[in-house]
C-alpha positions in Angstrom: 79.6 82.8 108.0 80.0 86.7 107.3 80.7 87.5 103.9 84.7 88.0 103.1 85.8 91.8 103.2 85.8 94.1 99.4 88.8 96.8 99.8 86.0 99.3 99.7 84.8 97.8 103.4 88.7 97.2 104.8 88.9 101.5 103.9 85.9 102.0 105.6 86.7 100.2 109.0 90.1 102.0 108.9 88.1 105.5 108.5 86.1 104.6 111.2 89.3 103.5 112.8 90.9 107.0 112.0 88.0 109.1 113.3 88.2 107.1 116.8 92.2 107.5 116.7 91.5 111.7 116.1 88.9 111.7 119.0 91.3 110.4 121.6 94.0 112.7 120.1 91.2 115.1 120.9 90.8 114.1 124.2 93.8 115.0 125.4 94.1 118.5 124.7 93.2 121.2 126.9 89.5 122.4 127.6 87.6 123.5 125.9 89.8 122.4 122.5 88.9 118.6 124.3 85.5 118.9 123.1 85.7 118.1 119.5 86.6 114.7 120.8 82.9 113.9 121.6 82.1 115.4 117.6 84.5 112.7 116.3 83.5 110.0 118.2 79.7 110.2 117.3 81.6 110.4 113.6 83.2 107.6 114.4 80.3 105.0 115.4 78.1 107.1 113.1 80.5 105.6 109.6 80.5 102.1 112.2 77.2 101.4 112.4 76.0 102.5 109.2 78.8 100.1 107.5 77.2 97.3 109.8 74.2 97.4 108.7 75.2 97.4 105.3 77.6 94.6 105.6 74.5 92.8 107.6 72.2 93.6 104.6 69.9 95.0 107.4 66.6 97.5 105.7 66.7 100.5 106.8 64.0 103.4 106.7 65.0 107.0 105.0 66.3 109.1 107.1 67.4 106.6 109.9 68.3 108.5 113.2 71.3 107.6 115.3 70.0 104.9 117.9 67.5 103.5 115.3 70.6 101.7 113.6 69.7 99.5 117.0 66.5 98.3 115.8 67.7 98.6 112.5 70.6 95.3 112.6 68.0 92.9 114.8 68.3 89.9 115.3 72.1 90.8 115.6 72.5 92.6 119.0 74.3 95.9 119.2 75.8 96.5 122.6 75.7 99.8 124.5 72.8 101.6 123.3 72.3 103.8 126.8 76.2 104.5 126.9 75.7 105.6 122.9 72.4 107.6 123.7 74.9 109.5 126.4 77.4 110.6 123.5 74.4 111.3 121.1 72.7 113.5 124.1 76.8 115.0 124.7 77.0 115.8 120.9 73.5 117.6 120.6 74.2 119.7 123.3 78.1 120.6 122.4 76.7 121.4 118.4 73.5 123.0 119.2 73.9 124.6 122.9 77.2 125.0 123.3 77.4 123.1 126.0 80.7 122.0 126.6 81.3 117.9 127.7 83.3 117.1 131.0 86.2 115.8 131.0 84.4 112.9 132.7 81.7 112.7 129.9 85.0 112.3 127.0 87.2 109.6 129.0 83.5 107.8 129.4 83.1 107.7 125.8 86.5 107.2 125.0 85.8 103.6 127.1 82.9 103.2 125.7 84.2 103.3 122.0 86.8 101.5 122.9 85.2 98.2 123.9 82.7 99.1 121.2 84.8 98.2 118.6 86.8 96.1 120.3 83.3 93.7 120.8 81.4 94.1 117.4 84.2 94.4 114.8 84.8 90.3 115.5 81.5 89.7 115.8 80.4 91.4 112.4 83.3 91.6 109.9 85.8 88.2 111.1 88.4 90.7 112.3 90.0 92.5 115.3 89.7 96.1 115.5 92.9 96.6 116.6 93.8 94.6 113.1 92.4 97.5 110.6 95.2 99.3 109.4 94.8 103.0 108.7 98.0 102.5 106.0 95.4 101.2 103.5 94.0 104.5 103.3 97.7 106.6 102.2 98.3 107.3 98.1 101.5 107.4 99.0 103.2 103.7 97.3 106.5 104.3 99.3 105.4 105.6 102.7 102.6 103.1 103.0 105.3 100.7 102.3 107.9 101.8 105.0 104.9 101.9 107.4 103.6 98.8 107.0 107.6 97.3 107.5 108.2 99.5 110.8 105.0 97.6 112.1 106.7 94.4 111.7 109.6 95.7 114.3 106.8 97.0 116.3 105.1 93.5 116.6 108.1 91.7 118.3 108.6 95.0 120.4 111.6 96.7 118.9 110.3 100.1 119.1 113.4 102.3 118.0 113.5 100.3 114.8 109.7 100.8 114.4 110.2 104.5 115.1 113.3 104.6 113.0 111.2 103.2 110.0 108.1 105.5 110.6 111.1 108.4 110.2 112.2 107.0 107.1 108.3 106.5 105.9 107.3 110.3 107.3 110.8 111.4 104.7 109.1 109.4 101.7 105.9 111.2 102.0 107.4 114.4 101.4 109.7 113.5 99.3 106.6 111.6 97.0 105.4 115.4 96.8 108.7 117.1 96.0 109.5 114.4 92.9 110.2 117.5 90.4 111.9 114.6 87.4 108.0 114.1 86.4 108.3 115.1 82.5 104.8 117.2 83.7 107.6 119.8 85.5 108.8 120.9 89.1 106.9 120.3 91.7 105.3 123.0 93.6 105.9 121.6 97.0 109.9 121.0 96.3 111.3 124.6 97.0 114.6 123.9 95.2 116.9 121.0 95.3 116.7 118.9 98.8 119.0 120.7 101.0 121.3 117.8 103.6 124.1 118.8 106.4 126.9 118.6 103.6 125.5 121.0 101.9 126.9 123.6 104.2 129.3 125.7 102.5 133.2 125.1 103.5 135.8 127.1 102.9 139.5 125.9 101.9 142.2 127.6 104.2 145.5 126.5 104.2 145.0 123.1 103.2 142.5 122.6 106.0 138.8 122.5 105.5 136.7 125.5 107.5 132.8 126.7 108.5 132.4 130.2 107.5 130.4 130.9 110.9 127.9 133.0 108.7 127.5 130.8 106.1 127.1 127.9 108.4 124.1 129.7 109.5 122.6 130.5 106.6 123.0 126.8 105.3 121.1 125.6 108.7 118.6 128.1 108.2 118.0 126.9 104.4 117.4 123.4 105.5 115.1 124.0 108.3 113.7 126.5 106.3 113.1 124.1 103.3 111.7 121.0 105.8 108.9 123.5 107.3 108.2 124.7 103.6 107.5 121.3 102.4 105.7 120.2 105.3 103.4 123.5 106.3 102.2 123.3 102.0 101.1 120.1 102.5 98.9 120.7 105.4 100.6 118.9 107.8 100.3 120.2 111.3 103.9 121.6 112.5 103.6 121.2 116.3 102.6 117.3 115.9 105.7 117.5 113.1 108.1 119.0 116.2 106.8 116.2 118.5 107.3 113.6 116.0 111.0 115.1 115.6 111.7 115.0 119.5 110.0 111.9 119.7 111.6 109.7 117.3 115.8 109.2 116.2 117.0 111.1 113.5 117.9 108.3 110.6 121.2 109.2 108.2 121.6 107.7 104.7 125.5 106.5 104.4 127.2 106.1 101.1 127.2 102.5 101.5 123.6 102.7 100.5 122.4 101.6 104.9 120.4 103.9 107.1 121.3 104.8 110.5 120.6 105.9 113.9 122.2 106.2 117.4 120.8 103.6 119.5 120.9 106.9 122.6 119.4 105.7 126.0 116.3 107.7 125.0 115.8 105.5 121.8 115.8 102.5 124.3 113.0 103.8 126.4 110.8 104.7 123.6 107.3 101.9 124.0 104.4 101.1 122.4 102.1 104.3 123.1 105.2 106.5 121.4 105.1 104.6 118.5 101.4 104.2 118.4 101.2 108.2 118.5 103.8 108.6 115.7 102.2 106.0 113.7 98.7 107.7 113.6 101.0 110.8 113.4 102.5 109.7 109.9 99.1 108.2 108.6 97.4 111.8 109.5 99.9 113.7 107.0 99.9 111.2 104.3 95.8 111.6 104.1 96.4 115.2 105.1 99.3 115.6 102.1 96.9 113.8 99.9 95.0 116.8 99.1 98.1 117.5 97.0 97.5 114.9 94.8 94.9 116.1 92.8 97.1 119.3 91.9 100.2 116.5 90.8 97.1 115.0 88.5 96.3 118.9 87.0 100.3 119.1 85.9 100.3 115.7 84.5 96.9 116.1 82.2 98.0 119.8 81.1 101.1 118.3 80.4 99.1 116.2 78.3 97.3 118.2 76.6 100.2 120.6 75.5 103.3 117.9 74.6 103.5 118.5 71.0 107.0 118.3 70.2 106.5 118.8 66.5 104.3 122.1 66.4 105.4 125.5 67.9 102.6 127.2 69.9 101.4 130.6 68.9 101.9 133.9 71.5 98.9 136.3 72.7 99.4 139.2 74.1 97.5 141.1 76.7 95.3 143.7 75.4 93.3 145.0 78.2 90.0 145.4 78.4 87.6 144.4 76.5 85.7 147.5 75.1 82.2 147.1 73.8 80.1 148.3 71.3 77.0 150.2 72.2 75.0 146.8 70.3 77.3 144.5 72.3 76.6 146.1 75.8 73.0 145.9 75.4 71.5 142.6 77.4 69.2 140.1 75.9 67.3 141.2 78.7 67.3 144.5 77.8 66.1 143.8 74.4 63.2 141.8 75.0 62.0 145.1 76.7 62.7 147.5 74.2 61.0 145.1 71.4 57.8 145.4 74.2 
């Protein structure tokens, strides 16, 4: 009986998970951009196999190369080693001759990989690949939450509600970012009060309520405006964003408190690939927005460090530069040689 998984190990598989889901996003782009699929799927079986030997308690020597992990995990039996020394031999030969892989040599790995993981994960850790979740690795409480309940719509095949709910988790994530009612101060990735459709200026004319044309595009161009702002300073990748907006309904808060969308004949025909593409879409800019986080953590120690309600702070001024004196611009360097 294998030993039950820690959190630490359940992050780990969905890395390795991640890695494999970048290298067939990878795969399908055109040549020679392609090739980086081959670097992160050696990444991939790289974290994999090194986390089964671990889990396995296996001994291994310093400095353990690639295809010794083989030897390495005995008596357990890792499958594929001739299709793994193929990638290995890809890899070399993409990082260190430029040598770029066929599209042949990626789609071969990809199938590899795939029934890989699909054979050892079981085998090793009591659990289905398919069964690690990437969500486990966002920060972000609310998104994870949302994205974890759109795969529950998935699962009995409802993929416009999935999709809606990934929408509705890909929102919270900026929104987690933009939160400027922290008592550390505005947020640097808000840009101003969020910005909706009824926010469009109107004008009053004769009773009746009217667009100024020119102000109606000056309101449209401060939300799209905003919405890339927010996105592009977190690192997320805009293209993927546009994709994700095409791909997936827009969802409306009403003042009833529900969320909608149009069920359109579009939303119907969205499957299981679209909303496998958006999900890994909405996991890559949580861990992509993450890198935020750590700035969020600056303003909340210097906030602190400096809440002292009670106690005015004193002013400095700027004063230039600092002008020595001829003792003062002499080194301790220099001194040492004229006491020689």
């Amino acid at each position: 009986m294998q030993p039950s998984l820690d959190p630490l190990t359940v992050q780990r598989l969905a890395y390795v998970r991640y890695l494999y889901r970048e290298g067939i996003e990878q795969s399908r782009q055109p040549a020679p951009l392609r090739s980086r699929a081959i670097t992160s799927f050696h990444d991939a079986v790289e974290n994999f196999i090194g986390l089964v030997a671990q889990h396995l308690g296996a001994e291994l020597k310093k400095n353990t190369e690639f295809l010794g992990y083989w030897e390495a995990v005995k008596p357990f039996e890792l499958p594929k080693k001739e299709q793994m020394k193929r990638l290995n031999d890809a890899r070399v030969a993409l990082k260190h001759n430029g040598t770029f892989p066929s599209e042949h040599q990626i789609e071969q790995a990809r199938e590899t990989l795939a029934d890989f993981f699909a054979t050892v994960t079981p085998k090793v850790f009591g659990v289905d690949f398919d069964a690690v979740d990437m969500v486990d690795l966002l920060t972000q409480p609310e998104a994870a939450r949302l994205v974890r309940e759109a795969q529950t719509h998935a699962d009995i095949g409802d993929y416009p509600m999935a999709m809606a709910g990934l929408v509705l988790a890909f929102d919270a994530l900026l929104d987690h970012y933009a939160a400027g009612d922290r008592p550390a101060g505005k947020s640097p990735f808000k840009f101003g009060a969020r910005l909706y459709r009824g926010d469009v200026v109107q004008l009053q004319n004769a009773g009746n309520s009217q667009i100024n044309p020119r102000l109606k595009k000056l309101g449209e161009f401060a939300i799209a405006a905003q919405d890339a702002l927010r996105v592009i300073s977190l690192g997320i990748d805009y293209p993927s964003l546009a994709r994700f907006r095409v791909m997936t309904p827009p969802v409306y808060g009403y003042g009833d408190g529900s969320q909608r969308f149009v069920d359109l004949p579009s939303v119907r025909t969205l499957n299981a690939d679209d909303y496998d593409w958006a999900r890994h879409f909405v996991i890559e800019s949580g861990l992509r927005a993450s890198r935020a986080d750590e700035i969020r953590g600056m303003q909340e120690r210097a906030h602190e460090l400096n809440w002292n309600p009670r106690e005015p702070f004193g002013e400095r001024s700027w004063q230039g530069p600092v002008e020595l004196t001829p003792d003062e611009g002499v080194s301790v360097f220099e001194d040492e040689a004229l006491d020689g």
